[in-house]
Jmol script that loads the backbone (N, CA, C; Angstrom):
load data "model"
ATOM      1  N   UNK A   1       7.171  61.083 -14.953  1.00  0.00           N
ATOM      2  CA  UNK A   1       6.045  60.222 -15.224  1.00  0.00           C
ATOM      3  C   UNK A   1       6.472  58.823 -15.653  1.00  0.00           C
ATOM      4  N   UNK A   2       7.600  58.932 -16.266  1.00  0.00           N
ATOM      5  CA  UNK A   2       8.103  57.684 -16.215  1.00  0.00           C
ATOM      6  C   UNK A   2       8.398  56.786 -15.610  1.00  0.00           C
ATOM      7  N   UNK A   3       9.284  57.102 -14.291  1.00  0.00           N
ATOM      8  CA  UNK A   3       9.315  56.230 -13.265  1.00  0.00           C
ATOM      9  C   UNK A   3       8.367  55.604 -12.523  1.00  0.00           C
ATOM     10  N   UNK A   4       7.053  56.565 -12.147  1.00  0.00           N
ATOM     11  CA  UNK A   4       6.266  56.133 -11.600  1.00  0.00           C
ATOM     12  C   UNK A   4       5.477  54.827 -12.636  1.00  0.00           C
ATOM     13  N   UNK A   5       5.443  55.243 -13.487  1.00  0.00           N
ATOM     14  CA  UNK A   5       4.655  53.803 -14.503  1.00  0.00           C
ATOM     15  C   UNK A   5       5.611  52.561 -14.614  1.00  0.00           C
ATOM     16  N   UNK A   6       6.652  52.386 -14.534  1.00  0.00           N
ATOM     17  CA  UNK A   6       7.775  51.519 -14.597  1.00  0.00           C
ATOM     18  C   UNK A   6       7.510  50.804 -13.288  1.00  0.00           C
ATOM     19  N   UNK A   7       7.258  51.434 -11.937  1.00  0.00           N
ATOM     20  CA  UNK A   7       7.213  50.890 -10.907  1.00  0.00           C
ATOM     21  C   UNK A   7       5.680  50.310 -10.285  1.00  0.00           C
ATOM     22  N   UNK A   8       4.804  50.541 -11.492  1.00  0.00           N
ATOM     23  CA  UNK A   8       3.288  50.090 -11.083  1.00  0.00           C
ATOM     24  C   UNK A   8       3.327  48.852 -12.261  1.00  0.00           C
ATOM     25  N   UNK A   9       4.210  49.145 -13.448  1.00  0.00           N
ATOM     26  CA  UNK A   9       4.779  47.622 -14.279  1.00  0.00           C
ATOM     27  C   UNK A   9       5.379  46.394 -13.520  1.00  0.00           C
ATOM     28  N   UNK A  10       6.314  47.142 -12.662  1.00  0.00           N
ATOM     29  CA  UNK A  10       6.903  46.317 -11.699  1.00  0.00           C
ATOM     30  C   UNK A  10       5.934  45.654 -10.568  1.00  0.00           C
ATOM     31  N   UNK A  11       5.409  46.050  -9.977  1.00  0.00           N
ATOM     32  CA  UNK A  11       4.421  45.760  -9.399  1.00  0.00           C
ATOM     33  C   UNK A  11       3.972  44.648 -10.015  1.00  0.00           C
ATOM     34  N   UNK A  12       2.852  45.291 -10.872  1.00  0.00           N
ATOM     35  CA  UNK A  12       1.762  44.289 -11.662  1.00  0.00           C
ATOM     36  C   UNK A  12       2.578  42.864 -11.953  1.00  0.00           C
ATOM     37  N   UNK A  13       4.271  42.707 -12.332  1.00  0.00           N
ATOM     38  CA  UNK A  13       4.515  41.490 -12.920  1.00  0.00           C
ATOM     39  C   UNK A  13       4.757  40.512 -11.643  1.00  0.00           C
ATOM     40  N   UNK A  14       5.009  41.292 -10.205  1.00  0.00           N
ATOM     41  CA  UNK A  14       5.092  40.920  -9.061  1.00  0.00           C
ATOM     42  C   UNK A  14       3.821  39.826  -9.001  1.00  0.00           C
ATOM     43  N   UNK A  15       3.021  40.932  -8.584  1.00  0.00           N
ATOM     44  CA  UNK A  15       1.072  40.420  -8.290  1.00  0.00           C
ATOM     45  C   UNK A  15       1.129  39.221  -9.302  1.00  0.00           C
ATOM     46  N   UNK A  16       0.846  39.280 -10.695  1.00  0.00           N
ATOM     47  CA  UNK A  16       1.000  38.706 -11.337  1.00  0.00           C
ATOM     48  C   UNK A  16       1.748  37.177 -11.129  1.00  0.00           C
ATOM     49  N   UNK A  17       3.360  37.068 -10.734  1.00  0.00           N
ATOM     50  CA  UNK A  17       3.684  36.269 -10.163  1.00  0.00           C
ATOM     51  C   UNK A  17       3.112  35.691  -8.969  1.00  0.00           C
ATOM     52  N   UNK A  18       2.716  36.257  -8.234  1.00  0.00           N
ATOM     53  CA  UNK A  18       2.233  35.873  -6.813  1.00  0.00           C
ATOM     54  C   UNK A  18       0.961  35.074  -6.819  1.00  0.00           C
ATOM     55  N   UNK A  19       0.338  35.334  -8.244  1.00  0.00           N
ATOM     56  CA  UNK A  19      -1.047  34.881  -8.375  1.00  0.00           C
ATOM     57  C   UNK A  19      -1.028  33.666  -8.811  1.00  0.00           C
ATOM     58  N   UNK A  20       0.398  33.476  -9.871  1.00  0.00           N
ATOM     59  CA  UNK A  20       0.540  31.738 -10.733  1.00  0.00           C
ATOM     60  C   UNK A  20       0.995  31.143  -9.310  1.00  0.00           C
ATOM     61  N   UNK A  21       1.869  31.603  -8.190  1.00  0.00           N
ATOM     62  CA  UNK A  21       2.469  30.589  -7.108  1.00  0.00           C
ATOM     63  C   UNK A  21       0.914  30.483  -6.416  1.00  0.00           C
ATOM     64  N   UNK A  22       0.190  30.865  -6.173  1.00  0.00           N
ATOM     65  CA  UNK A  22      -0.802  30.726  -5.444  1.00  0.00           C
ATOM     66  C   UNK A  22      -1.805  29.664  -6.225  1.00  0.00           C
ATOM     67  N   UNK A  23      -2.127  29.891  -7.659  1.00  0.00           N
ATOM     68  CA  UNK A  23      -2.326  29.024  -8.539  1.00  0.00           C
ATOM     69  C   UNK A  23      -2.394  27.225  -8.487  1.00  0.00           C
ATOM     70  N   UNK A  24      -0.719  27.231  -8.466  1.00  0.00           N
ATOM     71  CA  UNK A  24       0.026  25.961  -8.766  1.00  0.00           C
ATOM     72  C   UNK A  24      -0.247  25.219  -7.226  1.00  0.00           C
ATOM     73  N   UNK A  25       0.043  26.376  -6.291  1.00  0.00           N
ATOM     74  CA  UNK A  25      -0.226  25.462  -4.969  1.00  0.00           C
ATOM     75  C   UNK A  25      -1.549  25.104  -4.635  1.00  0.00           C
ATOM     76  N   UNK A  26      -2.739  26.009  -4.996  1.00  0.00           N
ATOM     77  CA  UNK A  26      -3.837  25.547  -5.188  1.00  0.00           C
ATOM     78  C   UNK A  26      -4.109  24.529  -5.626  1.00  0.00           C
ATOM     79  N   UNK A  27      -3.558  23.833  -6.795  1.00  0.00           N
ATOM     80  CA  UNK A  27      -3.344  23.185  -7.796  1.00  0.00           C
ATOM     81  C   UNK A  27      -3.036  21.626  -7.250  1.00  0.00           C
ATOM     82  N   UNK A  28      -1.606  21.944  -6.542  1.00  0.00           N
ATOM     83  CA  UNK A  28      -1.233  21.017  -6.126  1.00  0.00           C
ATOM     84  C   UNK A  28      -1.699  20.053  -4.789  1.00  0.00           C
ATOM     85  N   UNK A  29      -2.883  21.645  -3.644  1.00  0.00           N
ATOM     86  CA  UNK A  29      -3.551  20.359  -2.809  1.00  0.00           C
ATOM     87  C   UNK A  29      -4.661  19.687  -3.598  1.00  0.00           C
ATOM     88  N   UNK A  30      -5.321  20.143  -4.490  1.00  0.00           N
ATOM     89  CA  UNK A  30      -6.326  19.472  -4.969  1.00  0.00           C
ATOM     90  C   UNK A  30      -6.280  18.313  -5.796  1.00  0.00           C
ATOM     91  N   UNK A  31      -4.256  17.702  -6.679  1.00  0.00           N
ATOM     92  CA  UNK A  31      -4.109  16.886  -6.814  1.00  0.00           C
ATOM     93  C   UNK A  31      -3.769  15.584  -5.506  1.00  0.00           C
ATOM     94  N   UNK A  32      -3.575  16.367  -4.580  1.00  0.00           N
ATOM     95  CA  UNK A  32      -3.018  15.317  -2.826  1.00  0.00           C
ATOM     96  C   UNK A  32      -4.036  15.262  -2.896  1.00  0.00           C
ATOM     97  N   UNK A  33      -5.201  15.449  -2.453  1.00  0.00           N
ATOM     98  CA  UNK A  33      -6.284  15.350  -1.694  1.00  0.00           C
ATOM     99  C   UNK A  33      -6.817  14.593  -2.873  1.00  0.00           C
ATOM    100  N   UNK A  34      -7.031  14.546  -3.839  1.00  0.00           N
ATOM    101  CA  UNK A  34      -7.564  13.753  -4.791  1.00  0.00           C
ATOM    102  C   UNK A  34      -6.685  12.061  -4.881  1.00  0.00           C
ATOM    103  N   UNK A  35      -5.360  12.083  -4.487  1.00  0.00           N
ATOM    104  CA  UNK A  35      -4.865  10.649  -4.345  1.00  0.00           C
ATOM    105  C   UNK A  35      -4.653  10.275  -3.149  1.00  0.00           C
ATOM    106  N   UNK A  36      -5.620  11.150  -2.234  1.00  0.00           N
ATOM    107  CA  UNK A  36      -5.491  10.601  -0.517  1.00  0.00           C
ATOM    108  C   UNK A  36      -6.751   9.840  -0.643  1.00  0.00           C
ATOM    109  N   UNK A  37      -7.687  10.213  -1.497  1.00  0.00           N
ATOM    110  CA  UNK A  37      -8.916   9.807  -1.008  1.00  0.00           C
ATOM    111  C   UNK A  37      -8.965   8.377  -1.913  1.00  0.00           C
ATOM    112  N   UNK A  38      -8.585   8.250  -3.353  1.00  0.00           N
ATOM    113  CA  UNK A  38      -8.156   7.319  -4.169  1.00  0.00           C
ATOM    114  C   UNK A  38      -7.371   6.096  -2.966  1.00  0.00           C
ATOM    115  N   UNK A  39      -6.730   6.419  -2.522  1.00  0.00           N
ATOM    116  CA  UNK A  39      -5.547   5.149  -1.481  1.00  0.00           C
ATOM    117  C   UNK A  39      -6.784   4.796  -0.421  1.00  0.00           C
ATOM    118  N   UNK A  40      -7.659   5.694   0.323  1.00  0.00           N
ATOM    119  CA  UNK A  40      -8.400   5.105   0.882  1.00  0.00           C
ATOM    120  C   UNK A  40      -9.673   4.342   0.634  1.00  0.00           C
ATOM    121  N   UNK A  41      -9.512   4.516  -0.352  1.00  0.00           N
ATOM    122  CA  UNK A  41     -10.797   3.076  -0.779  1.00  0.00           C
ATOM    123  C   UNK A  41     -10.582   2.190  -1.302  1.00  0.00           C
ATOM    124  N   UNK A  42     -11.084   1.294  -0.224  1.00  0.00           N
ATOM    125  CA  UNK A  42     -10.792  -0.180   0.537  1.00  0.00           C
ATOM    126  C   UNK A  42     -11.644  -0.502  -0.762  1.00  0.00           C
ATOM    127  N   UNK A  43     -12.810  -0.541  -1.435  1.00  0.00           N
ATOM    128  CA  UNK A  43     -13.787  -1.487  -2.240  1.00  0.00           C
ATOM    129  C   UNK A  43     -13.384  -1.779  -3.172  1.00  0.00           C
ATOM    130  N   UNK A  44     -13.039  -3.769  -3.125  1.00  0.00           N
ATOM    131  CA  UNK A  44     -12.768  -4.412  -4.349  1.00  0.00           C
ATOM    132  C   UNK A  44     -11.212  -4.521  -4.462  1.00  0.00           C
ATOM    133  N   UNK A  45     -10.219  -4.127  -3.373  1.00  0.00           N
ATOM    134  CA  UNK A  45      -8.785  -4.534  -3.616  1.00  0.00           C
ATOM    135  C   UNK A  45      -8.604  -5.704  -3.670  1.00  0.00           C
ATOM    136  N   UNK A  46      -7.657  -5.796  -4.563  1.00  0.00           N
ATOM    137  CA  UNK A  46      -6.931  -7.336  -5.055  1.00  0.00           C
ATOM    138  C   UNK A  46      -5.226  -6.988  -4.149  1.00  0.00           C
ATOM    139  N   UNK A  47      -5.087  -8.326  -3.486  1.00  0.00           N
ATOM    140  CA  UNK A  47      -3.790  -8.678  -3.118  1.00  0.00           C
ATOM    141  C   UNK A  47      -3.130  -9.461  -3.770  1.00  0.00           C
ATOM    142  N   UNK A  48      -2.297  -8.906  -4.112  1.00  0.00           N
ATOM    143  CA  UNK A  48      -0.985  -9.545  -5.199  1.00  0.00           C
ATOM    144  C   UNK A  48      -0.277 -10.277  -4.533  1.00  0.00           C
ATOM    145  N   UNK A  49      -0.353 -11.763  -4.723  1.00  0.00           N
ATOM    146  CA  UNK A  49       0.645 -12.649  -3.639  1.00  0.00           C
ATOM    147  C   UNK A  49       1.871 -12.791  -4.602  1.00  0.00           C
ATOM    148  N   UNK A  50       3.404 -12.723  -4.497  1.00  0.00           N
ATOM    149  CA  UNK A  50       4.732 -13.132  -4.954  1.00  0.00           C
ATOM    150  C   UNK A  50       5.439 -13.992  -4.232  1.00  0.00           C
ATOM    151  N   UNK A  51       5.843 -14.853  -5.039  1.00  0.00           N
ATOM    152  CA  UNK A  51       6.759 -15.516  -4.128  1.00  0.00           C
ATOM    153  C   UNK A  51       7.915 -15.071  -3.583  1.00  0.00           C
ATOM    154  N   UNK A  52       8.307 -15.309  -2.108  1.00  0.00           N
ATOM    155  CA  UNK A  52       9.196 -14.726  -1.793  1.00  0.00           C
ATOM    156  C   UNK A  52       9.527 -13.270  -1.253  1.00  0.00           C
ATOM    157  N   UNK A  53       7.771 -12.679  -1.568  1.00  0.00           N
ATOM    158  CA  UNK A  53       7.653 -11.515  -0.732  1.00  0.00           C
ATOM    159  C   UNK A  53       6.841 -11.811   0.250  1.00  0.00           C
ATOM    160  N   UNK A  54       7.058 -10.560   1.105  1.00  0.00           N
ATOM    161  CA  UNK A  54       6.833 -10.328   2.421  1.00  0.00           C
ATOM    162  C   UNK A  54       5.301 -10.253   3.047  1.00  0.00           C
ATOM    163  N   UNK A  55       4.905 -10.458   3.382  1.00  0.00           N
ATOM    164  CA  UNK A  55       3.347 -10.773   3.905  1.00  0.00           C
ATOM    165  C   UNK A  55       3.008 -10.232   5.567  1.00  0.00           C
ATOM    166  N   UNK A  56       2.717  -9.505   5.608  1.00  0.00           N
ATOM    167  CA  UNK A  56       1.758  -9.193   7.426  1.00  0.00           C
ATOM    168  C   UNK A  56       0.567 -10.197   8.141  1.00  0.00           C
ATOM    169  N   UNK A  57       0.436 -10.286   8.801  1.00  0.00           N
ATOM    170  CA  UNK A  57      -0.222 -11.154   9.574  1.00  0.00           C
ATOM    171  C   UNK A  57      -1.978 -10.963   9.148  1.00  0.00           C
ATOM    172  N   UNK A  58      -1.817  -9.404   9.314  1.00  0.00           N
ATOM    173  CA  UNK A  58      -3.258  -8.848   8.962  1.00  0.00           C
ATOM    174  C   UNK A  58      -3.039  -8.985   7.561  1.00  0.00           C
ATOM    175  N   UNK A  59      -2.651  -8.882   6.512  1.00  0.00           N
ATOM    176  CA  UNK A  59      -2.552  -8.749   5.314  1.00  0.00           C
ATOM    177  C   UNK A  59      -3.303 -10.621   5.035  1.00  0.00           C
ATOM    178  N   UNK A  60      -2.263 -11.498   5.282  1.00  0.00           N
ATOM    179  CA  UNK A  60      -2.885 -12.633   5.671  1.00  0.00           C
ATOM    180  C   UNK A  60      -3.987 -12.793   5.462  1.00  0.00           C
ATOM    181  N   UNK A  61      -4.438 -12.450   6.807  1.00  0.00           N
ATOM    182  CA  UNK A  61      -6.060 -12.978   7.270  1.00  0.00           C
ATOM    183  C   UNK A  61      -6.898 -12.242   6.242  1.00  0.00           C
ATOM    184  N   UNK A  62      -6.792 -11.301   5.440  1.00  0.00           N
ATOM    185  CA  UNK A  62      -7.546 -10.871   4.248  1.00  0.00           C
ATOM    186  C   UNK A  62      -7.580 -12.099   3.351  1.00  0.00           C
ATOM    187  N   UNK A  63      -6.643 -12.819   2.869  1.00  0.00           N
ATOM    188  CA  UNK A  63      -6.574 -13.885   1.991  1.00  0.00           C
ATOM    189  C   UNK A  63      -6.802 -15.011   2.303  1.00  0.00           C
ATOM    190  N   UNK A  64      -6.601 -15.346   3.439  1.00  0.00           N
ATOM    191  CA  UNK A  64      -6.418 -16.949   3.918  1.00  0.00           C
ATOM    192  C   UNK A  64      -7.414 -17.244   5.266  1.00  0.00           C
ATOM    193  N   UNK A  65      -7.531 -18.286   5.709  1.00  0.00           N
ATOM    194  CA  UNK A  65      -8.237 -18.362   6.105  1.00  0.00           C
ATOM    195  C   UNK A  65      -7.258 -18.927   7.274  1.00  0.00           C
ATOM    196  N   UNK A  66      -7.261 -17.907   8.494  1.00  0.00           N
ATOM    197  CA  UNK A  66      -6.119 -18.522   9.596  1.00  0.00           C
ATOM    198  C   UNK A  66      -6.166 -19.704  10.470  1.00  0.00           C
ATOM    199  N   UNK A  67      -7.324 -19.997  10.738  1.00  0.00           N
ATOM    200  CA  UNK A  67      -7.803 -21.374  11.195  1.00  0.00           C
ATOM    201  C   UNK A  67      -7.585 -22.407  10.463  1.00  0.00           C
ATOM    202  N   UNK A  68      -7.289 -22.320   9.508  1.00  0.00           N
ATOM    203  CA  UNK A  68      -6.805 -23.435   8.516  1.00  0.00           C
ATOM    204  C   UNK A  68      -4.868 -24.022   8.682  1.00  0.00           C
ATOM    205  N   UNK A  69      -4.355 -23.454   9.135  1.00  0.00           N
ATOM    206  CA  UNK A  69      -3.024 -22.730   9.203  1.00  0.00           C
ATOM    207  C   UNK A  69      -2.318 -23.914   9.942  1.00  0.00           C
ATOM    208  N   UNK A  70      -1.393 -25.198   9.107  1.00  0.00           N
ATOM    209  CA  UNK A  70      -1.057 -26.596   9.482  1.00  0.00           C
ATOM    210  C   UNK A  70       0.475 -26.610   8.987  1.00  0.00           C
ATOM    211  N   UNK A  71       1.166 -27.548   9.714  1.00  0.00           N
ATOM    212  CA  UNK A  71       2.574 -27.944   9.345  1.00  0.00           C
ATOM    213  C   UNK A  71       2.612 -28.625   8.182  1.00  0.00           C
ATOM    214  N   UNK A  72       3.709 -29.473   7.748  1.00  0.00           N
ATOM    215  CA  UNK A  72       3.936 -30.071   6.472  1.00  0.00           C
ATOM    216  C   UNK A  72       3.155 -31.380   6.886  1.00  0.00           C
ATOM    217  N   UNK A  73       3.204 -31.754   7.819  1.00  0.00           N
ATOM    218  CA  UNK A  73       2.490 -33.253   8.303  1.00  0.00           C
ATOM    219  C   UNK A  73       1.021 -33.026   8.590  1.00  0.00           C
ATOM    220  N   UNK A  74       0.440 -32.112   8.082  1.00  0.00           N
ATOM    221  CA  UNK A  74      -0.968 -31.222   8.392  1.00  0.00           C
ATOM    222  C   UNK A  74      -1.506 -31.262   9.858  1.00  0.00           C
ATOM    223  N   UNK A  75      -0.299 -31.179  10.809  1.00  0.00           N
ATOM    224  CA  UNK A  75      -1.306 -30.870  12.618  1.00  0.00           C
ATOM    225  C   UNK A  75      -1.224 -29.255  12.317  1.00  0.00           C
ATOM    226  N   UNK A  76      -2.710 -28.833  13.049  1.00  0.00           N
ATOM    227  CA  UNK A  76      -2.761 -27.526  13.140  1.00  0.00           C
ATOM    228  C   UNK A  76      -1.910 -26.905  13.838  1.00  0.00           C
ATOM    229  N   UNK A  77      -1.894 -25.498  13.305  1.00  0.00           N
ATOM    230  CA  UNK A  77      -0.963 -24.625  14.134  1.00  0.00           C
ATOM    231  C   UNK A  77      -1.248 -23.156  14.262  1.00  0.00           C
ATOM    232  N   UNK A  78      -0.588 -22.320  15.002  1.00  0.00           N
ATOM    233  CA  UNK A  78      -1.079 -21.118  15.135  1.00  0.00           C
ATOM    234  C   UNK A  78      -0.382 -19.976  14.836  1.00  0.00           C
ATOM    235  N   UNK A  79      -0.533 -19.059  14.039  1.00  0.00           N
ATOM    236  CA  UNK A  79       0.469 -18.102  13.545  1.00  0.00           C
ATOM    237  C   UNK A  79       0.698 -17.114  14.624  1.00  0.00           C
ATOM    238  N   UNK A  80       1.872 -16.966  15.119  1.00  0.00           N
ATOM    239  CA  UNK A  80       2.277 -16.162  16.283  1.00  0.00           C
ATOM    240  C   UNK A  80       2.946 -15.222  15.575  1.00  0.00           C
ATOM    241  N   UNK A  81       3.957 -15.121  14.777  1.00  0.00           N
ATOM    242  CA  UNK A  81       4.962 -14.081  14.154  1.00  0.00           C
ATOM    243  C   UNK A  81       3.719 -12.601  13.447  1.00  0.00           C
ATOM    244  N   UNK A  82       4.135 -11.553  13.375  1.00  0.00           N
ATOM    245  CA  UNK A  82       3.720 -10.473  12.465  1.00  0.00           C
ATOM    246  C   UNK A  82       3.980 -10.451  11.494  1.00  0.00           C
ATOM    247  N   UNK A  83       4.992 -11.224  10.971  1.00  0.00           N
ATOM    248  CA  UNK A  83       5.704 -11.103   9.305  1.00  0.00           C
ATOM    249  C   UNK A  83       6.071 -12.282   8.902  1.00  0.00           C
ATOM    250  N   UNK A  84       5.158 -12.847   7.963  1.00  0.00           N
ATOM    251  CA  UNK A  84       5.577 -14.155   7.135  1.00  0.00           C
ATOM    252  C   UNK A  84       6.391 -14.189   5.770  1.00  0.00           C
ATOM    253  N   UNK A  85       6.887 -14.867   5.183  1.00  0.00           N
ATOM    254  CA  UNK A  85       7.486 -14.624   3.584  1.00  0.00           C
ATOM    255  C   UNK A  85       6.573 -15.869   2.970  1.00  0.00           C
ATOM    256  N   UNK A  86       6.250 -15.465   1.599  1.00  0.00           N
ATOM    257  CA  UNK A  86       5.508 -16.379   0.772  1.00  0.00           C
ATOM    258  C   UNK A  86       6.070 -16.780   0.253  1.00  0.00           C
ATOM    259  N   UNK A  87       5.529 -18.702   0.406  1.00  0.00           N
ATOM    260  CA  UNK A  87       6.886 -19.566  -0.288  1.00  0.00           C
ATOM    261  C   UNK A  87       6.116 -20.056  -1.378  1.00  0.00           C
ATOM    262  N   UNK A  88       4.842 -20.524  -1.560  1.00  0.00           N
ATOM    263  CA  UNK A  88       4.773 -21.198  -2.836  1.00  0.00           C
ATOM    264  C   UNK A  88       3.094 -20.673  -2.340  1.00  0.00           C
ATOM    265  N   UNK A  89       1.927 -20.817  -3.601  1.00  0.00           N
ATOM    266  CA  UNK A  89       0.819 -20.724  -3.911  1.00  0.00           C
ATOM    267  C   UNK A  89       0.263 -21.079  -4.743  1.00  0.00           C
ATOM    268  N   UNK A  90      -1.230 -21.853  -4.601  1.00  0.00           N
ATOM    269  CA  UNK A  90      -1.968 -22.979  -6.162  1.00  0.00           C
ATOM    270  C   UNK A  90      -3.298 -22.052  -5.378  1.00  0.00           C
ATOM    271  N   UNK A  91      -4.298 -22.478  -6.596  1.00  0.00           N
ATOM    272  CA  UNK A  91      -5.643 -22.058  -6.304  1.00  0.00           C
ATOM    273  C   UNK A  91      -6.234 -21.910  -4.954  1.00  0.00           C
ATOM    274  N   UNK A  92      -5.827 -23.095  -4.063  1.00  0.00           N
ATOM    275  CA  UNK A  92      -6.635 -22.728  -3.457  1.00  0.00           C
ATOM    276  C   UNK A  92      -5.742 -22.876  -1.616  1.00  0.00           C
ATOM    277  N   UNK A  93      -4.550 -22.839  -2.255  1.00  0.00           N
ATOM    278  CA  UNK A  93      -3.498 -22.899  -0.449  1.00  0.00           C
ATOM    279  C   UNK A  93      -2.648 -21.934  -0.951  1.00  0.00           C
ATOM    280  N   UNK A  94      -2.014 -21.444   0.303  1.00  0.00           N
ATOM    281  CA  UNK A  94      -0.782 -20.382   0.124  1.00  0.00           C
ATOM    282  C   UNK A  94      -0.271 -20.854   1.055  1.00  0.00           C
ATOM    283  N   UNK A  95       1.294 -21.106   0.596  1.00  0.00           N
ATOM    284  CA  UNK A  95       2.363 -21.522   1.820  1.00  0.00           C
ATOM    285  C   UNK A  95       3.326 -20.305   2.242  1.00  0.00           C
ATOM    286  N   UNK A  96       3.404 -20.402   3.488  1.00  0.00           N
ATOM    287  CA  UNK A  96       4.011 -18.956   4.265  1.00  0.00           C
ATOM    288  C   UNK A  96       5.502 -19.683   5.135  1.00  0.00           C
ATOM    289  N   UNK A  97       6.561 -18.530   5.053  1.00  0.00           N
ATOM    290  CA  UNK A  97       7.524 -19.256   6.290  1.00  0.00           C
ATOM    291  C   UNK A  97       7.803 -18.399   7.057  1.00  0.00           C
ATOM    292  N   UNK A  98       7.563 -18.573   8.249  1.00  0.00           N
ATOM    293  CA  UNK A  98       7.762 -17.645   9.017  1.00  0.00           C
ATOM    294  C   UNK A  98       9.139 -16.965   9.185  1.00  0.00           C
ATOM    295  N   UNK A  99       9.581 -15.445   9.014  1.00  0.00           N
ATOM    296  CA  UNK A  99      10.387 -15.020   9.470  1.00  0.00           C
ATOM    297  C   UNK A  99      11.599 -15.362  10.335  1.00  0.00           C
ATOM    298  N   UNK A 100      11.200 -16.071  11.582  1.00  0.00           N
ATOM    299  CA  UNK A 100      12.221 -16.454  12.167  1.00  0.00           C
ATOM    300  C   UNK A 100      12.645 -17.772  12.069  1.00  0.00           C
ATOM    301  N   UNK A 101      11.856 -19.007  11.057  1.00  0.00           N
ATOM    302  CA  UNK A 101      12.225 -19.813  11.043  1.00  0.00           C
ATOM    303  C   UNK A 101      13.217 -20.182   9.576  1.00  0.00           C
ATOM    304  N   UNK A 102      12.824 -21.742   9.530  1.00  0.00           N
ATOM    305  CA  UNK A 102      14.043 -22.263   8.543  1.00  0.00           C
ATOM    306  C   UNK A 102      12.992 -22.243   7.069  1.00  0.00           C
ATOM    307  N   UNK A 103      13.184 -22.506   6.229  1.00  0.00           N
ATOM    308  CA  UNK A 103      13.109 -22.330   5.046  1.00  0.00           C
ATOM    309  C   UNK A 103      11.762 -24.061   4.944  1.00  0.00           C
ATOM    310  N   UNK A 104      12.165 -25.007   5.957  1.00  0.00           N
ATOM    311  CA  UNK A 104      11.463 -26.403   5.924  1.00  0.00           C
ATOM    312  C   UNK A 104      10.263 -26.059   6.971  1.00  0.00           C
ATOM    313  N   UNK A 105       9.783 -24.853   7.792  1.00  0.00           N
ATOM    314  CA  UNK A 105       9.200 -24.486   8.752  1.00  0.00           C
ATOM    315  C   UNK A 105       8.235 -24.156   8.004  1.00  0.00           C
ATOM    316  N   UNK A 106       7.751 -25.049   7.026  1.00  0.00           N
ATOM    317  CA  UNK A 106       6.495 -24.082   6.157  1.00  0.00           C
ATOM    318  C   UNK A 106       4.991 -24.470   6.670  1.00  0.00           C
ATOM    319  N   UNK A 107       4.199 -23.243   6.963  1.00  0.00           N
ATOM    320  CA  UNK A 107       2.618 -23.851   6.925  1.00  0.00           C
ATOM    321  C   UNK A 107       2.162 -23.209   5.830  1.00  0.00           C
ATOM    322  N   UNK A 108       1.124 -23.881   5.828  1.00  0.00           N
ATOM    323  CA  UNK A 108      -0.274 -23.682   4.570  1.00  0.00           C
ATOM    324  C   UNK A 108      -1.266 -23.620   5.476  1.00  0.00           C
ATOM    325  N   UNK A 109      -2.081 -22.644   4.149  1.00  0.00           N
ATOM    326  CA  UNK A 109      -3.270 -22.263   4.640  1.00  0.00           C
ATOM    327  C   UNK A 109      -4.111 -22.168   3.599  1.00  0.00           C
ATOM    328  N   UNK A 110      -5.252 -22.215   3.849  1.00  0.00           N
ATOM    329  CA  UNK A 110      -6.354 -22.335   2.653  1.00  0.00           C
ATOM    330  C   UNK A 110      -6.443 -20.788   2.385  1.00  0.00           C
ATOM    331  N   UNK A 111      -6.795 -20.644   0.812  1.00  0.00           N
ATOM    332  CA  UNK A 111      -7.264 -19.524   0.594  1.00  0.00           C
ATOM    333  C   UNK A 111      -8.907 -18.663   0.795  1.00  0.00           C
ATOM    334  N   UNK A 112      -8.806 -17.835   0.921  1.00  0.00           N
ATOM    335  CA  UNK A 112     -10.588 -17.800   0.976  1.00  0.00           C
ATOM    336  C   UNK A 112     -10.987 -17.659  -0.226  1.00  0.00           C
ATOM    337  N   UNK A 113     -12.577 -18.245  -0.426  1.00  0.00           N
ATOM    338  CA  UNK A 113     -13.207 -17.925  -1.779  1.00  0.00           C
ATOM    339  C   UNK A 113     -13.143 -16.491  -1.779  1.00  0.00           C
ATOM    340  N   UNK A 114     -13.245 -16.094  -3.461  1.00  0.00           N
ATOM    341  CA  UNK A 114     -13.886 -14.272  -3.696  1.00  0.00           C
ATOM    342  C   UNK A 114     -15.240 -14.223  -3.590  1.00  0.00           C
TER     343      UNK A 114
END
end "model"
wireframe off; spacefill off
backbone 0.3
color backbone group
């Protein structure tokens, strides 16, 4: 009679185990799925401009206003590259250099109002 109760102990701490792993993983899609849905909402993001970091084209056009987009001698110009670096920023311009150019290749662009 002994053995048999030892091996329904054994058991039970099994089940038992099987129930906290089932638990925790439960656990754990309902924390993913709770910071998938958090990353997808778009309402009210702020873009952090740095100098000297890296900028997307589309990222851009969220902030600036691309039609605005002029050399140092202010003739317009047109942003062709996908990846700009941010060189300097005041209230209401952000200066970008393009990737493949020189460091003096800078345009500005107006910012948009909030």
């Amino acid at each position: 009679m002994v053995i048999p109760h030892l091996i329904r102990m054994n058991l039970m701490k099994k089940i038992n185990f099987l129930l906290y792993l089932l638990t925790m993983l439960a656990i754990s899609f309902v924390t993913l799925g709770h910071g998938t849905t958090e990353a997808t909402d778009t309402t009210n993001q702020t873009k952090h401009l740095y100098r000297g970091s890296s900028i997307s084209l589309e990222e851009l056009a969220q902030v600036a206003d691309l039609s605005s987009a002029r050399d140092q001698k202010g003739n317009p110009v047109t942003l062709e590259e996908e990846s700009y670096q941010v060189g300097s920023f005041t209230k209401g311009t952000v200066t970008i250099i393009p990737k493949s150019g020189k460091a003096d290749d800078v345009i500005t662009l107006d910012l948009k109002p909030n």
